[in-house]
Residue frames relative to the residue before (quaternion, step in Angstrom):
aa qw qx qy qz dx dy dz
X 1.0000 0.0000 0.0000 0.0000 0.00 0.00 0.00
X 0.4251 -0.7361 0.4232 0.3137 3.62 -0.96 0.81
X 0.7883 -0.1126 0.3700 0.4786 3.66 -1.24 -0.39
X 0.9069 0.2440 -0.1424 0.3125 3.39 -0.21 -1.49
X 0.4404 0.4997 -0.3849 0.6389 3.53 1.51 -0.21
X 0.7203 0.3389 -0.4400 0.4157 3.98 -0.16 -0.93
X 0.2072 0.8443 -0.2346 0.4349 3.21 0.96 -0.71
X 0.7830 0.4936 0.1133 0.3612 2.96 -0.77 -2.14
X 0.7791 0.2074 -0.0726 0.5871 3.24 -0.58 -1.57
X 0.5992 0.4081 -0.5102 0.4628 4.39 0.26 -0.20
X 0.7480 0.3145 -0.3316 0.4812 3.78 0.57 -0.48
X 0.6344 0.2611 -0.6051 0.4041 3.55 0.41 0.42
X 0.4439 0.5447 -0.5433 0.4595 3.97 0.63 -0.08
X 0.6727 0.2746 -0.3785 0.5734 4.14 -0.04 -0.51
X 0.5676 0.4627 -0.5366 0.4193 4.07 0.50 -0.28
X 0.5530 0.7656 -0.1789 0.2758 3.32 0.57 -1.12
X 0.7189 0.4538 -0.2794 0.4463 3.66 1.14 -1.45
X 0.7068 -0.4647 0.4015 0.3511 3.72 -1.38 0.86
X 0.8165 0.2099 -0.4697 0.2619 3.64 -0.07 -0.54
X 0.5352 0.5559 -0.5032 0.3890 3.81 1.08 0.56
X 0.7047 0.4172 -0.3651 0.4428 3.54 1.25 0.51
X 0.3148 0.8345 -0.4082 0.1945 3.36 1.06 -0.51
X 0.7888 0.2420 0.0209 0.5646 3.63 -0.49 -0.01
X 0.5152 0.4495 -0.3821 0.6217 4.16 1.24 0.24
X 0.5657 -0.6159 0.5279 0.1485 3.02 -1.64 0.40
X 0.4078 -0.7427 0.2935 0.4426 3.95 -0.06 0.73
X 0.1976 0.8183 -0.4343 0.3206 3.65 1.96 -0.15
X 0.7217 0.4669 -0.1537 0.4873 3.18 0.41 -2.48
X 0.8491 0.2435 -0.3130 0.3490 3.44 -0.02 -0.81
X 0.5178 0.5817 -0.5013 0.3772 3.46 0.67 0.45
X 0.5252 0.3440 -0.2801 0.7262 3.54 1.29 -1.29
X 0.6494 0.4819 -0.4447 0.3850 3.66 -0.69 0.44
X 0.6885 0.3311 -0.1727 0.6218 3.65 1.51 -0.67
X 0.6084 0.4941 -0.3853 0.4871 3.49 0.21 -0.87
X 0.6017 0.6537 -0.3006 0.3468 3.81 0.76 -1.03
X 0.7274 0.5729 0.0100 0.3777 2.54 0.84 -1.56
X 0.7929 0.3437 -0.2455 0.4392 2.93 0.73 -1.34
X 0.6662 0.4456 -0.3709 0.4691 3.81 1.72 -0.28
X 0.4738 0.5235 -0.5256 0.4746 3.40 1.18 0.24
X 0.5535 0.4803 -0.3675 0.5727 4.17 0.87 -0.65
X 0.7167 0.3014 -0.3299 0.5354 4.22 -0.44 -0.77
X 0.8197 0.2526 -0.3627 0.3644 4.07 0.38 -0.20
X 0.5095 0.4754 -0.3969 0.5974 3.40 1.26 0.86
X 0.3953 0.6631 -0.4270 0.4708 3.97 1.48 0.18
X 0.2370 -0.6099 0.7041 0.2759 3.39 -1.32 0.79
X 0.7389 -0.3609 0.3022 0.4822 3.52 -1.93 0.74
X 0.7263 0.5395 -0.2229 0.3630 3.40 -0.08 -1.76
X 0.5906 0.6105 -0.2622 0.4580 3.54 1.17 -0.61
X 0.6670 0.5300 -0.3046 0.4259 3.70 0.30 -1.33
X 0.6478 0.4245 -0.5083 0.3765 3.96 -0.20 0.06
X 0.8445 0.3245 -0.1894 0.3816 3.45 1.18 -0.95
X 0.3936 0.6788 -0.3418 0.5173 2.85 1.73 0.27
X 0.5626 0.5425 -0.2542 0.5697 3.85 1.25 -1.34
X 0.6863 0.4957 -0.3372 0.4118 3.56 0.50 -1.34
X 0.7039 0.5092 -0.3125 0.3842 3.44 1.19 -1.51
X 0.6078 0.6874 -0.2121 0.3361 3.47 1.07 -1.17
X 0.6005 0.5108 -0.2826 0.5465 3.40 1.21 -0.98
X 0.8050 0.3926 -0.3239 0.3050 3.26 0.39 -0.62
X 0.3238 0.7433 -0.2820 0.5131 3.09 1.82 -0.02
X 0.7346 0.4542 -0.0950 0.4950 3.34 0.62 -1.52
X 0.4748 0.6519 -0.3325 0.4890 3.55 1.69 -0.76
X 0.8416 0.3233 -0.1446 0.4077 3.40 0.21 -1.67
X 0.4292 0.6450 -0.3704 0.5125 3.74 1.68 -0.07
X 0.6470 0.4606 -0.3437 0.5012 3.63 1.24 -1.06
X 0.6495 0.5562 -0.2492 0.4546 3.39 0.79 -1.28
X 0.4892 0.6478 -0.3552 0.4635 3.94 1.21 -0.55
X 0.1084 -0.7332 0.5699 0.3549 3.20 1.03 -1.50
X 0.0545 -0.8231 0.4544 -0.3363 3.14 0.76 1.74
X 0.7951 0.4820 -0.0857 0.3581 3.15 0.84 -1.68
X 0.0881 0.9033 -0.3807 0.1772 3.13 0.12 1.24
X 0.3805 -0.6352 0.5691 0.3576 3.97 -0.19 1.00
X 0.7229 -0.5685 0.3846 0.0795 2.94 -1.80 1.20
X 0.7102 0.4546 -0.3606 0.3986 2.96 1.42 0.03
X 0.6549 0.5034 -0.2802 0.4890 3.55 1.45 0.21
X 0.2477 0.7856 -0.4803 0.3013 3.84 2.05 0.70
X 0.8141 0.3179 -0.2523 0.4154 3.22 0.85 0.01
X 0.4374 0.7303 -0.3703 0.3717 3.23 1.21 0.29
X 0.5095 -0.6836 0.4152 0.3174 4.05 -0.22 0.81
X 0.3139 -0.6471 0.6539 0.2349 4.03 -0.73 0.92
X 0.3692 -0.5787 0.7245 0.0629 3.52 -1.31 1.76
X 0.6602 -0.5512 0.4767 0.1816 3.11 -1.89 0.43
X 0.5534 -0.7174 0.3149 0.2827 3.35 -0.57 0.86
X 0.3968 -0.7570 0.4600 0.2407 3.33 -0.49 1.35
């Protein structure tokens, strides 16, 4: 992976941490990632994208582990501080 993808995927992992969501709705931070993460894969050289996918998932790992993941009926419900 080049520079600007590693790069990349380290600044959505600091986007990622709880106190830049607190008080937001899990709505925002989905549209807020997903953006992101196709604004990162369409700024990917070819040769790039497998490890970039590989890098991304794990991204999406520590978002689960955030307690991020949330069923569609609570997108609008307000992220509480982190116990």
């Amino acid at each position: 992976m080049r520079d600007h993808s590693t790069i990349a995927v380290g600044e959505l992992y600091q986007g990622i941490r709880h106190e830049h969501w607190q008080g937001r709705t899990y709505r925002e931070f989905w549209t807020w990632f997903n953006d992101r993460c196709i604004e990162i894969v369409g700024q990917a050289e070819a040769e790039d994208l497998e490890a970039l996918g590989i890098a991304l998932l794990d991204v999406r790992d520590a978002v689960e582990a955030g307690g991020y993941m949330v069923g569609s009926d609570r997108l609008d419900e307000t992220i509480e501080a982190a116990q």
